[in-house]
N, C-alpha and C positions, 0 to 999 in steps of 0.2 A: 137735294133730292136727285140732280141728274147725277153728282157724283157716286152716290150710293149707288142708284142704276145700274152707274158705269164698272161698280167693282162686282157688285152683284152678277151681273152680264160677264166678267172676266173670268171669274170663280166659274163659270156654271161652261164655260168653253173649256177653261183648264179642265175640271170633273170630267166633262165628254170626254176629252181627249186621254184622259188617265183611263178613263174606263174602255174605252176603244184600243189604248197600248195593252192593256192588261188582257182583254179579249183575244189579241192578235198573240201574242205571247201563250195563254192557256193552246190555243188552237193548235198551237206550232208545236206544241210540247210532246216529243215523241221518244220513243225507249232506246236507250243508246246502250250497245252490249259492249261489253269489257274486250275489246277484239283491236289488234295492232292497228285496222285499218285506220280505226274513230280516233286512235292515240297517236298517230305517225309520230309526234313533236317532244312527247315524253315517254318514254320507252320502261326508262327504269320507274317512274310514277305506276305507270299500268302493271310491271312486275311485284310492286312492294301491294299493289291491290289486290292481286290474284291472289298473292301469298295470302294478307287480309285475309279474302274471302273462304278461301279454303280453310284457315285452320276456325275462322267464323262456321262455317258450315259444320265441321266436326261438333263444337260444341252446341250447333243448334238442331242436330241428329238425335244428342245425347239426352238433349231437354224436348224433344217431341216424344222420344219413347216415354219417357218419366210421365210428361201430362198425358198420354193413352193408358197409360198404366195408372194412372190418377197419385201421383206422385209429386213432391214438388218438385219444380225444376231450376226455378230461383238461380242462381247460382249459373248452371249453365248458360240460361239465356244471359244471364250480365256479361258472363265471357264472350258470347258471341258478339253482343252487341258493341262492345269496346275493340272488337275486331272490324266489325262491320263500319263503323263508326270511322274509322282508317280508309276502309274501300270509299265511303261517303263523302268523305273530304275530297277525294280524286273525282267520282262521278256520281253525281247524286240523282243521274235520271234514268238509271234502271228499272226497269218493273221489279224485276225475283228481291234487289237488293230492298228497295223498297217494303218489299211485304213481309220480306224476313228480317227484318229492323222493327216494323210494327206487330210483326206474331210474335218474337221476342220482347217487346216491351209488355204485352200482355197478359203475359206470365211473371211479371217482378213488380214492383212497389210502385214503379213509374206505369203503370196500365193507361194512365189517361195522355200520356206521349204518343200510344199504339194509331190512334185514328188518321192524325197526320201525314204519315208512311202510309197508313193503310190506301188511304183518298188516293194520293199523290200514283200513288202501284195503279189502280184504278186507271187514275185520266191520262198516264204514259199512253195506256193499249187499252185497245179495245179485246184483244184476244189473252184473257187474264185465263189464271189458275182458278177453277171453281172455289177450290179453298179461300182464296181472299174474299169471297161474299162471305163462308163461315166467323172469317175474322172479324170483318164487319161488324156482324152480327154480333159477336161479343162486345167489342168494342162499342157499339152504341148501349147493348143491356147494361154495361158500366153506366153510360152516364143516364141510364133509367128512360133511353128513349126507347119504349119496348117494341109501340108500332115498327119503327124504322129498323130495328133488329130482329124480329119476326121477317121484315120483308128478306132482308139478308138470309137469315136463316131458310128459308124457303127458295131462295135464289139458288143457295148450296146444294140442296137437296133436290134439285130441278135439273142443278147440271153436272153434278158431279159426276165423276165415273166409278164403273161398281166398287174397287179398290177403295177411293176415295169415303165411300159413301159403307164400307164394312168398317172400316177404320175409323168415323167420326159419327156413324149412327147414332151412338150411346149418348155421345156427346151432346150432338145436332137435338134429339130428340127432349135432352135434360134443360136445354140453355131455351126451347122452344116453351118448355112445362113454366121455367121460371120468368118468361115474361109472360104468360096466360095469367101468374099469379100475383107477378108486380104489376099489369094492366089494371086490376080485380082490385090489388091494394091500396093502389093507387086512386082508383073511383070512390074508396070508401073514405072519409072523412071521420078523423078520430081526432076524440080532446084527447090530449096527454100531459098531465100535469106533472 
């Protein structure tokens, strides 16, 4: 019995302690921008990124116009992402890259990668793009948590700015209609044989 105790009592010091690194760790985690200062040690790393991100960004310009125009954009965003995917490997605690890794995956096969990036863009900063609550938003109506994407959804439309908010209105407003009616669906209970 006192050996059990004893391993019992070790586990539960290790768990604190793991849980108190990881705490110390989330807290610290802050947005480091693509800038010579943060890279002093690898010069051409930070050049082969920017490149990355830039020709990333082209194809993630390409595939926002398409999903505003309700279009698909599939395609696009994969190219971005295999770009971004590059800058990633270099530094992977940016806010912007973050969130345009997870708006891009949200629009191709992979949607349910989106949430990941999305969080992560989140707990970098405190001072986000209103649009990443819109992504949110989507990203949880995928996995049918409709509460927790309403709240996002309304988050966006709380703070966006008027630009923002003429550009994803249509949008904001459709993805808010469809979880009123997966909320609804979801309450009703059906046999289906």
């Amino acid at each position: 019995v006192k050996r059990i105790t004893s391993i019992i009592v070790n586990k539960m010091k290790y768990l604190i302690a793991l849980t108190f690194s990881i705490c110390c760790v989330h807290l610290s985690a802050q947005n480091v921008d693509f800038k010579k200062a943060n890279f002093k040690d690898d010069k051409d790393g930070l050049k082969n990124a920017i490149i990355a991100l830039d020709i990333g960004d082209e194809f993630f310009e390409k595939g926002k116009e398409k999903v505003l125009a309700m279009k698909s954009a599939v395609n696009d965003f994969k190219a971005a992402i295999s770009q971004y995917e590059i800058a990633q490997s270099f530094n992977s605690e940016n806010v912007d890259l973050n969130r345009k890794i997870g708006h891009a995956f949200l629009y191709t096969n992979e949607a349910y990668l989106s949430k990941d990036f999305l969080l992560k863009s989140l707990d970098l900063s405190a001072d986000v793009s209103p649009i990443l609550y819109f992504l949110l938003g989507k990203s949880y109506q995928l996995e049918n948590d409709f509460e927790t994407a309403q709240k996002y959804f309304l988050q966006f439309r709380s703070n966006a700015d008027k630009k923002s908010l003429e550009l994803y209105s249509e949008l904001n407003k459709k993805h808010m209609k469809e979880c009123e009616n997966g909320k609804e669906i979801s309450l009703k209970k059906r046999r289906i044989w």
